[in-house]
C-alpha positions, 0 to 999 in steps of 0.5 A: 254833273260833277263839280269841284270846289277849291277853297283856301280858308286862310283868316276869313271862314266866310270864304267857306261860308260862301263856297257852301252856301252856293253849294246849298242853293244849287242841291236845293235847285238840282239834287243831281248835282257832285259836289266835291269841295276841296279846302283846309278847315275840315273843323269848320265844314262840319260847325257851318253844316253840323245837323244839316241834311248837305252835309251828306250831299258834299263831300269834302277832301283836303286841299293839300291831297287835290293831286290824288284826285283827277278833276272834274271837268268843271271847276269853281275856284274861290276867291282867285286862288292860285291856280294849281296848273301844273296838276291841271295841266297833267289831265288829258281833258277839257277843264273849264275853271270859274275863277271867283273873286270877291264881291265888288261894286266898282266901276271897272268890275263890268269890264273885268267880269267873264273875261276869259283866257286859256292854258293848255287844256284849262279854260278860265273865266274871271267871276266877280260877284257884285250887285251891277248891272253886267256882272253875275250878281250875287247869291240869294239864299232865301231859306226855308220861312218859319211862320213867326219870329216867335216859332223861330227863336223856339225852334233855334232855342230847343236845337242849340240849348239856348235859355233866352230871356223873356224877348217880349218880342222888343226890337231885335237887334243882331250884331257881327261885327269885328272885334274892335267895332264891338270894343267900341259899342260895347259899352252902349250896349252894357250901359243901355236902358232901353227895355224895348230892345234887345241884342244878339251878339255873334261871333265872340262867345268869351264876352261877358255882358252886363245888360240884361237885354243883350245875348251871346250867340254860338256858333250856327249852321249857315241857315240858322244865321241867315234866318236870323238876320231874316227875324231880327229888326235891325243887323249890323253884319261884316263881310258880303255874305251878310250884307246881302242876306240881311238885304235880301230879308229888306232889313236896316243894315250897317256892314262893319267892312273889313278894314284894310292896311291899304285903305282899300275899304274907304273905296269900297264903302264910296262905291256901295253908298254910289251904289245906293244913291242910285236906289229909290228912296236913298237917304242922304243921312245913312250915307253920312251915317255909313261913313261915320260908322266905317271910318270915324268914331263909332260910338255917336253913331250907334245910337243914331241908327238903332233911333232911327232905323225906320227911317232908312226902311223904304231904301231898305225895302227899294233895294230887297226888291231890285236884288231879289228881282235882278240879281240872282247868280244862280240864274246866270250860272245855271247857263254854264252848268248847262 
């Protein structure tokens, strides 16, 4: 089956990183799929992939060049991009569009979810990501589970020529978050003492750190990062894509949300702690935690959690099983691929 994907990356690469790793689950699924992805950072196709057996399972064509290809009959549509139905419109066949949205646990999301409207020869359905009930869910990438912690850190360490220090295999602690959450924790982590923990830190390979126990990551392929949030004890992550492979692994999470101009996060955090409070095991105090951490000072509370963690570990381990058990999208979108 042919399949077109259009991805606009504008200032956020993890709407790639979306894109692939549905991409990389389906051709896990099914080797029979064509996936054509359409989009505008070749650069970063080929760093999210590099050494990646998909990468030659995926073709990709620029964005801009989308009018010298006739599409697919089936199109995945990103992040509700405009709809380009001029050139749509111009085929002679029957189009059926997935429109994504972002990941979204409010309330109206279920009456907004499989809506559906049509234009001429295109039919498009409204797709939104999200961990309730009558929504299509969200995209559990499970990888491929090296025997130990140890084995892995080996394995990343010979591929990417890393030289880490002695881990004595400590409380790991892996941080992605956006710059000016690690402006505000940095110094916790250059002035911490604490022998039995140690920090990956991704996403910013210029920062220079005092603590012996703290490590700059580069750039990894998707399945190496999502591997390591599955072999470290603690992540603190930005954007959904983390947040649910950290929670799919059952590991202790904080997500840095994005913080918008509208203020639109304090919503989207009050949904995902109502979220929460529905889960077994919900624990008052990660909530007010959250809170701290998304909308006040930070620094407090960075120390609070990396203390505390093992506290909020049977919330964690309520929630990896109702995701793992009850929201795999691929499952749901296999009824439209077929």
């Amino acid at each position: 089956m042919k399949i077109d994907f259009y991805v606009d990356v504008v200032d956020n690469f993890w709407d790639l990183g979306f894109a692939l790793n549905l991409a990389f689950i389906m051709l896990k699924n099914d080797n029979s799929y064509e996936i054509t992805l359409f989009s505008n950072d070749e650069k970063l196709f080929k760093n999210m992939l590099k050494k990646n057996d998909m990468i030659s399972k995926i073709k990709y064509h620029e964005l801009s060049e989308i009018w010298l290809y006739e599409p697919s009959s089936l199109i995945f549509n990103f992040f509700d991009r405009k709809i380009d139905f001029d050139y749509l419109n111009s085929f002679d066949k029957n189009i059926k569009l997935i429109n994504f949205w972002y990941f979204l646990l409010h309330t109206w999301v279920e009456k907004l979810h499989l809506t559906n409207y049509s234009t001429k020869n295109v039919d498009i359905t409204h797709f939104i990501p999200s961990l309730l009930d009558l929504t299509w869910w969200v995209l559990i990438n499970k990888s491929d589970e090296i025997s130990s912690r140890e084995q892995y850190f080996d394995l990343i360490s010979k591929k990417y020529n890393l030289s880490f220090p002695n881990l004595d295999w400590k409380k790991i602690v892996s941080i992605f978050v956006y710059k000016n959450t690690l402006d505000k924790i940095i110094n916790h982590i250059n002035l911490s003492k604490k022998d039995d923990t140690f920090f990956l830190i991704f996403g910013h390979s210029n920062l220079i750190l005092k603590n012996k126990n703290a490590f700059v990551m580069p750039f990894l392929e998707i399945d190496d990062y999502w591997n390591f949030l599955r072999y470290c004890d603690i992540n603190f992550v930005r954007w959904e894509n983390s947040l649910i492979q950290s929670l799919i692994f059952w590991k202790p999470t904080i997500w840095d949300i994005y913080k918008e101009n509208n203020n639109a996060h304090i919503e989207k955090i009050d949904d995902f702690l109502n979220f929460l409070s529905k889960i077994e095991g919900n624990n008052k105090s990660y909530n007010d935690l959250m809170k701290k951490f998304s909308w006040e000072n930070i620094e407090d509370w960075f120390s609070i959690f990396l203390n505390n963690y093992k506290d909020y570990e049977d919330m964690f381990k309520s929630l990896w099983n109702y995701v793992n058990n009850n929201c795999d999208l691929y499952e749901k979108i296999k009824k439209i691929l077929n």
